[in-house]
N, CA, C and O atoms as a MOPAC input file, in Angstrom:
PM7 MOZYME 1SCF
protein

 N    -43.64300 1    10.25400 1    26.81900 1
 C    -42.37800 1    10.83700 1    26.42600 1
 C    -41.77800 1    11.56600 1    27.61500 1
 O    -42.51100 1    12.23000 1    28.34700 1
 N    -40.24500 1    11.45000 1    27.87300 1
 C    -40.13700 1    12.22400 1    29.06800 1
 C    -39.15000 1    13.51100 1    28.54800 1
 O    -38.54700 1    13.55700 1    27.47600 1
 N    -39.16200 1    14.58700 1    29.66500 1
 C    -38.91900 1    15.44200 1    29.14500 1
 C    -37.99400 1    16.12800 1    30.22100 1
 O    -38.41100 1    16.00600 1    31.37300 1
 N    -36.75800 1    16.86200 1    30.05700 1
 C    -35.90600 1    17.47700 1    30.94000 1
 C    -35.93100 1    18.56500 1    30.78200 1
 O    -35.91600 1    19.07000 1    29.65900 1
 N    -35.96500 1    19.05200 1    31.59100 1
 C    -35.76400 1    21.08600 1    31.85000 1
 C    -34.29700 1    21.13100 1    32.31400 1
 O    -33.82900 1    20.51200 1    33.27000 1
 N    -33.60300 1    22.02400 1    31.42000 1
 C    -32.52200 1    22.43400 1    32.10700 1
 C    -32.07900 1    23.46400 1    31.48200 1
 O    -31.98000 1    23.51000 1    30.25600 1
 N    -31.66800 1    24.70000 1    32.52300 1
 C    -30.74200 1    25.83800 1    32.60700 1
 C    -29.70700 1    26.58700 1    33.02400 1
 O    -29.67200 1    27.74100 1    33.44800 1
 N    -28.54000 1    25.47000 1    32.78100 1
 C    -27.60400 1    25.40700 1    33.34300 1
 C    -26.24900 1    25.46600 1    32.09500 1
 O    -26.26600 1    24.99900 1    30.95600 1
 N    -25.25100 1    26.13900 1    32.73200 1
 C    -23.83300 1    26.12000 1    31.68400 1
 C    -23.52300 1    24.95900 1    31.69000 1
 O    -23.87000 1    24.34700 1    32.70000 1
 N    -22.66600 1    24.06700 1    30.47000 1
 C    -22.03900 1    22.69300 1    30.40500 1
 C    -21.00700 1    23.27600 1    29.38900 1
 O    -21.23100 1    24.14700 1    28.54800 1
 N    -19.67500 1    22.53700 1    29.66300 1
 C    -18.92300 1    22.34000 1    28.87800 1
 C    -19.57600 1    21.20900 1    27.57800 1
 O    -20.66800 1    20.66000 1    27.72400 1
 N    -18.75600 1    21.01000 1    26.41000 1
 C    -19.20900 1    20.38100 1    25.59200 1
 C    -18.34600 1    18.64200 1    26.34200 1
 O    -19.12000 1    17.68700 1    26.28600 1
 N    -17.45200 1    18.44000 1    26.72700 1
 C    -17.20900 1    17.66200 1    27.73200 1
 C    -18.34700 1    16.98700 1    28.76500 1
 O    -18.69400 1    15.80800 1    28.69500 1
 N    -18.82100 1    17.88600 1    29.66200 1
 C    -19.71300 1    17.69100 1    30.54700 1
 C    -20.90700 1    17.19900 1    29.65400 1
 O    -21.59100 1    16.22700 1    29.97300 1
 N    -21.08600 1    17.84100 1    28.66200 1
 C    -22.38000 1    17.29900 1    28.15200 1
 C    -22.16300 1    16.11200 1    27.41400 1
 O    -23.11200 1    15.32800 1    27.38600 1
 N    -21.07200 1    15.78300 1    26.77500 1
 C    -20.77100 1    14.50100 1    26.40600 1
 C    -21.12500 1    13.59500 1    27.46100 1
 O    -21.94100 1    12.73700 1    27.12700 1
 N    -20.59800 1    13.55500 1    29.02300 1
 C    -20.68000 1    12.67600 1    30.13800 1
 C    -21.92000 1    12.79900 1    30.60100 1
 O    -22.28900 1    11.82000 1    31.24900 1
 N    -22.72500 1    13.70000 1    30.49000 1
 C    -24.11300 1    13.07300 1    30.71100 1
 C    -24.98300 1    12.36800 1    29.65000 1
 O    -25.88700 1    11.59000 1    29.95600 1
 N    -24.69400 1    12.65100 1    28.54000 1
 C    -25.12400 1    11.88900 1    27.37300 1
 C    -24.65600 1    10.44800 1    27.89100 1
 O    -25.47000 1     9.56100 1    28.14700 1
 N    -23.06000 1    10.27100 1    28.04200 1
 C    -22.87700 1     8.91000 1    28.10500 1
 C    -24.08900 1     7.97800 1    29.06100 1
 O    -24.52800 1     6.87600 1    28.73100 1
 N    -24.50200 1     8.82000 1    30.41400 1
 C    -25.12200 1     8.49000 1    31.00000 1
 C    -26.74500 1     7.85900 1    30.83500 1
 O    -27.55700 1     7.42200 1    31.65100 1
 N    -26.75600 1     7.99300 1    29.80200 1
 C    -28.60200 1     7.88100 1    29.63400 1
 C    -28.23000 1     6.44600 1    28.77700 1
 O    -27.18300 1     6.06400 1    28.25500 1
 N    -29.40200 1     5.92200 1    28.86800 1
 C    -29.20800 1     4.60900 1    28.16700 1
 C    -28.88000 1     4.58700 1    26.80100 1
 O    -28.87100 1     5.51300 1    25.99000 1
 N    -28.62400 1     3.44500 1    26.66800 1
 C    -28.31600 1     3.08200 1    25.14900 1
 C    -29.83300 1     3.74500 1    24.16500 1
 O    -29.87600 1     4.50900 1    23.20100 1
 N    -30.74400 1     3.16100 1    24.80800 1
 C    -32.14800 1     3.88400 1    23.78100 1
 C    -31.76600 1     5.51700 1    23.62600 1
 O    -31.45400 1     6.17900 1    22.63700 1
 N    -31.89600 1     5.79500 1    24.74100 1
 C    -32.18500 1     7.61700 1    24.57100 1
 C    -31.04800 1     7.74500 1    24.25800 1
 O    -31.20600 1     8.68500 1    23.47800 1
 N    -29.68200 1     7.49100 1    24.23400 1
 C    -28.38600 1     7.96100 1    23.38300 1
 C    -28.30300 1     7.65000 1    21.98400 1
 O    -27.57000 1     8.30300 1    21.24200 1
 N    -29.19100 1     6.44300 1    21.47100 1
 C    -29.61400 1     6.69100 1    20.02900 1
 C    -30.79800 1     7.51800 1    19.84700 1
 O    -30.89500 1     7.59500 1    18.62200 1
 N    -31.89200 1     8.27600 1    20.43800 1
 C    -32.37300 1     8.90300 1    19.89000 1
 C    -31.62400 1    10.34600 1    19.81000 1
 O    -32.00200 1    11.05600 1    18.87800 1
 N    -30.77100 1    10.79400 1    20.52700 1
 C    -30.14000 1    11.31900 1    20.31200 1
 C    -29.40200 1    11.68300 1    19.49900 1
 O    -29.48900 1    12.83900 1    19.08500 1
 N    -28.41100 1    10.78000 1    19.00100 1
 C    -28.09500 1    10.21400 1    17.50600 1
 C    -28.75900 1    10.77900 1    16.73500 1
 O    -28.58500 1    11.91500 1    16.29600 1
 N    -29.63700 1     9.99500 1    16.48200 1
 C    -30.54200 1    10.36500 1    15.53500 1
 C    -31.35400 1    11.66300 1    15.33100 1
 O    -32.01400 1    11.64200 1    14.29200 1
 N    -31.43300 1    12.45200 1    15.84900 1
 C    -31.52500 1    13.92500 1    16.37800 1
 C    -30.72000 1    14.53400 1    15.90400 1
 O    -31.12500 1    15.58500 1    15.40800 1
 N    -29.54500 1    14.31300 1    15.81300 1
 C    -28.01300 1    15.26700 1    15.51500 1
 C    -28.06200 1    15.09600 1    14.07600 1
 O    -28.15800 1    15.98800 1    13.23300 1
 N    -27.95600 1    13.35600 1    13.82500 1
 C    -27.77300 1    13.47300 1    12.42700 1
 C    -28.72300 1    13.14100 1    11.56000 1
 O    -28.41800 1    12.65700 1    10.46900 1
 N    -30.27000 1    13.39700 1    11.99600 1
 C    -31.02900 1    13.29200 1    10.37300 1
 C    -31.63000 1    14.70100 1    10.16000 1
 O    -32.62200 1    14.75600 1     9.43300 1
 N    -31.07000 1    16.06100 1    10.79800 1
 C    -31.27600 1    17.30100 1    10.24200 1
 C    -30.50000 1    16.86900 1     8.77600 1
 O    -29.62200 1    16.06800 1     8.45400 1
 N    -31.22600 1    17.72800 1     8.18900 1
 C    -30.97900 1    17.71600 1     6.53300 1
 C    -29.24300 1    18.74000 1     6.86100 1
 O    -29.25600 1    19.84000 1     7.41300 1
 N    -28.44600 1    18.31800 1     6.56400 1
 C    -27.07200 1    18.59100 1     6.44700 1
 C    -26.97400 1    18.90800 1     4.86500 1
 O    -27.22000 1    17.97500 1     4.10100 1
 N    -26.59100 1    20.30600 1     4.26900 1
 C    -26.59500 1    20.38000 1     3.26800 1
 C    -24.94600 1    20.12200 1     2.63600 1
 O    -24.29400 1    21.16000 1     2.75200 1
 N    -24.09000 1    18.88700 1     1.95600 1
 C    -23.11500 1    19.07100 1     1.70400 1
 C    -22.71400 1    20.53400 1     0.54600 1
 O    -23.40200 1    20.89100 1    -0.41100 1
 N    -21.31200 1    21.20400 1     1.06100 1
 C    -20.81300 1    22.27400 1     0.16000 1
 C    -21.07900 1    21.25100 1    -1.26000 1
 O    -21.31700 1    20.06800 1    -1.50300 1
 N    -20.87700 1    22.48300 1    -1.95900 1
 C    -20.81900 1    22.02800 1    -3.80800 1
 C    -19.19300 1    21.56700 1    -3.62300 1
 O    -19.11800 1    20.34800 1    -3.77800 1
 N    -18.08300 1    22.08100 1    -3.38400 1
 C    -17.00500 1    22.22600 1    -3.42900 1
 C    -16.33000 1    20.73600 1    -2.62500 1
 O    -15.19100 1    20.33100 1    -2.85800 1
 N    -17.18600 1    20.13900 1    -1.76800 1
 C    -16.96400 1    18.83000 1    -1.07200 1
 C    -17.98500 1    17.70400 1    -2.08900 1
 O    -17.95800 1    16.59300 1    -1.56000 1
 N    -18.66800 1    17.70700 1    -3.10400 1
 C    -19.95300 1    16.88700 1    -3.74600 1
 C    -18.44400 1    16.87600 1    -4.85600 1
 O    -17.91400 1    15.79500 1    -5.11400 1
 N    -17.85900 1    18.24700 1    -5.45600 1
 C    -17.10800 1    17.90400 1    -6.47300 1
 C    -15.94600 1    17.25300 1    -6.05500 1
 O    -15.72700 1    16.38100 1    -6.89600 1
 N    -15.06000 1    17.22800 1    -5.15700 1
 C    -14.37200 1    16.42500 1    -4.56200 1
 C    -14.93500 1    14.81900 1    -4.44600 1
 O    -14.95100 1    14.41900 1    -5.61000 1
 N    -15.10800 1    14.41500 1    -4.11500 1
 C    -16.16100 1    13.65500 1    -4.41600 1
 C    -16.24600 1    12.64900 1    -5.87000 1
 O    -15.64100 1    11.59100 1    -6.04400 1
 N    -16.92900 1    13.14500 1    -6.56600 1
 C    -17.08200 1    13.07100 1    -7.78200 1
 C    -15.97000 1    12.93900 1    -8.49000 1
 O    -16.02300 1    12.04100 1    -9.33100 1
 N    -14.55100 1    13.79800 1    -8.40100 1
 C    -13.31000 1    13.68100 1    -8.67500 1
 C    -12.90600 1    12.41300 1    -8.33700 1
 O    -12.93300 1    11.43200 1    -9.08000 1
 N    -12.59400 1    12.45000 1    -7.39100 1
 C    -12.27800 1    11.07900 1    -7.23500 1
 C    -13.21100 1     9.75500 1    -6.98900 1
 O    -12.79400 1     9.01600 1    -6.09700 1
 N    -14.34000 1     9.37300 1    -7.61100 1
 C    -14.85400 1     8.80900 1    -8.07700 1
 C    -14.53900 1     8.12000 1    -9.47800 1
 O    -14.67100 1     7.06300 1   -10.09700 1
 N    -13.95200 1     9.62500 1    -9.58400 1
 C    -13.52600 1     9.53600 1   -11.70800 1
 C    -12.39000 1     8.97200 1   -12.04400 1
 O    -12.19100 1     8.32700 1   -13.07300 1
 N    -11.30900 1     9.29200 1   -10.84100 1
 C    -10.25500 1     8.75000 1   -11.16200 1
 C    -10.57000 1     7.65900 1   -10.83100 1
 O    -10.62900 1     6.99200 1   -11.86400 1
 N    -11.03100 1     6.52800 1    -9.23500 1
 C    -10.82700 1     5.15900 1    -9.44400 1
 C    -11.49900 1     4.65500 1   -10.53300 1
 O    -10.84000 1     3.65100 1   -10.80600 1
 N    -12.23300 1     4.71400 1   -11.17900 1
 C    -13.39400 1     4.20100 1   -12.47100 1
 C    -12.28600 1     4.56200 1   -13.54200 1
 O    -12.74100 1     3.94200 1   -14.50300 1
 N    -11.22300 1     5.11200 1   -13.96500 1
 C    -10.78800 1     5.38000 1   -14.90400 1
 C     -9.38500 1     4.78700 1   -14.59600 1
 O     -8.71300 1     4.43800 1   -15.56600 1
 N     -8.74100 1     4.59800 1   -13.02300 1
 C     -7.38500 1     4.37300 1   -12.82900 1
 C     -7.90900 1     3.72900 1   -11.85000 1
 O     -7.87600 1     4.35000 1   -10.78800 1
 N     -8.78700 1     1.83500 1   -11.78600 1
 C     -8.92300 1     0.98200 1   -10.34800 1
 C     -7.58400 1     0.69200 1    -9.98900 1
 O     -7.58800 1     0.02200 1    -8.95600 1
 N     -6.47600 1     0.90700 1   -10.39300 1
 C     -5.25400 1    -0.29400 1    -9.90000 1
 C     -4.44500 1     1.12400 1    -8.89800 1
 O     -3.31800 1     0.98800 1    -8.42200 1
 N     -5.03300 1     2.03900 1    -8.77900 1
 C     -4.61700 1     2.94400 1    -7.55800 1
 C     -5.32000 1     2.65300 1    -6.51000 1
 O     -4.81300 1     3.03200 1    -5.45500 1
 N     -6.69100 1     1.90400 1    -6.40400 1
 C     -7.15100 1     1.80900 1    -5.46100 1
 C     -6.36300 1     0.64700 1    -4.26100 1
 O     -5.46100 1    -0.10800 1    -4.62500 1
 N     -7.01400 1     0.68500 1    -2.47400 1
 C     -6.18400 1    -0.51000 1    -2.36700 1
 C     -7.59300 1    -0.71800 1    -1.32500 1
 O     -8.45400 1     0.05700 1    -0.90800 1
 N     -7.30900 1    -2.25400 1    -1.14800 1
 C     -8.09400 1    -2.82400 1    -0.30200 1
 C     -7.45700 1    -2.36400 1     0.95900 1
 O     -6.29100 1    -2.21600 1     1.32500 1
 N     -9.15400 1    -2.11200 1     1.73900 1
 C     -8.80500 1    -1.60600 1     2.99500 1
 C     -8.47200 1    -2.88600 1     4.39000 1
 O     -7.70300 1    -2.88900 1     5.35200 1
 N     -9.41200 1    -3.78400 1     3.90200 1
 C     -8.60600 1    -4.70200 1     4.98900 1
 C     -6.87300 1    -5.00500 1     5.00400 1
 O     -6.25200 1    -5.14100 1     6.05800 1
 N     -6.17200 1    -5.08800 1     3.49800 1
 C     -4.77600 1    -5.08600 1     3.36400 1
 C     -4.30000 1    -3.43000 1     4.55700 1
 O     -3.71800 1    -3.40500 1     5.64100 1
 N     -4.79300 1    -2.44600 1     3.82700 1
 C     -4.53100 1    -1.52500 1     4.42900 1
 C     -4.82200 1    -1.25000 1     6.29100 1
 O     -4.25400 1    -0.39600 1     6.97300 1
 N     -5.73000 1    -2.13000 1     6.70800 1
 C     -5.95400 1    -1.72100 1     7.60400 1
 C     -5.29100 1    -2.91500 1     8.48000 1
 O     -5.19800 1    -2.61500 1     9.67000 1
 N     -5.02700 1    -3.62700 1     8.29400 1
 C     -3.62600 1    -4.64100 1     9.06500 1
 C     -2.42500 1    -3.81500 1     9.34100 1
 O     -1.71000 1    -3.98000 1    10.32900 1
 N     -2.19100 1    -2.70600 1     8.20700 1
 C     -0.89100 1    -2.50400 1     8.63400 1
 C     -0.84600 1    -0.96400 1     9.17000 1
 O      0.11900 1    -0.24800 1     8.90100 1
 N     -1.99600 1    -0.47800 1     9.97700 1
 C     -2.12700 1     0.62600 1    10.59500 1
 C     -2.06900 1     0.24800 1    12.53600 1
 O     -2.17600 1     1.16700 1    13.34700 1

């Protein structure tokens, strides 16, 4: 496993551009680092959510296909 020491200031910029720098492997473990901490969603974003869940299941003909939609963006 290799391992870097560093104690140095970075912008969140700068540290983006050395990230870019490391290979494709170690920029997905990276990845994967950031996002499989347990992220707890708010209650207030789960009910959002759920809301509109309720409406397409109760009102589908509001929904729209996203490939239609995404041609004309």
């Amino acid at each position: 496993m290799e391992t870097i020491k560093l104690n140095i200031n970075l912008s969140v910029n700068q540290l983006v551009e050395a990230v870019k720098q490391l290979s494709p492997k170690d920029r997905l473990k990276i990845n994967d680092a950031i996002w499989n901490d347990n992220i707890e969603i708010p209650i207030e974003h789960q009910e959002i959510v759920l809301e509109r869940k309720a409406k397409a299941k109760t009102n589908p003909e509001r929904l729209l296909d996203w490939d239609e939609v995404s041609k004309k963006l």
